[in-house]
Phi, psi and omega in degrees: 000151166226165175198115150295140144341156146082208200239125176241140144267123183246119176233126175295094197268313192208147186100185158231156158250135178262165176240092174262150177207111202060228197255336185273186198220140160217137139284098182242171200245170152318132178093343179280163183196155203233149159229135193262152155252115175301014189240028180254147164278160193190164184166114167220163221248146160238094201286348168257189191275019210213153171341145125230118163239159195212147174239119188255124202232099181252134186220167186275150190288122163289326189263025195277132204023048163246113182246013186251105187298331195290309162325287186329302190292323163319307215283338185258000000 
């Protein structure tokens, strides 16, 4: 398992991938897709014999020490 900074997206092009986060388990299939807060442990796996592709999309937390809610709301 791992953990980082900022926020990753996950999509299921082909295949299956399991998703660990923390203590849970996601099975996901094509079309399916998770979003991590990365300072979560994490980590997945492809537990069959056949191809899994995925498109993984990381970005830095935006609001990581940002405590001013009136900022927070600008931002959308």
């Amino acid at each position: 398992m791992m953990n980082h900074s900022g926020e990753e997206f996950i999509y299921i092009l082909e295949g299956i991938v399991n998703v660990y986060i923390n203590d849970r388990e996601y099975t996901l299939y094509p079309g399916d897709s998770i979003q991590i807060h990365s300072n979560e442990s994490h980590n997945w796996l492809n537990f069959t014999n056949k191809t899994a592709k995925l498109l993984s999309i990381n970005a830095p937390n935006p609001f990581k020490g940002r405590t001013d809610v009136h900022a927070l709301n600008t931002l959308f």
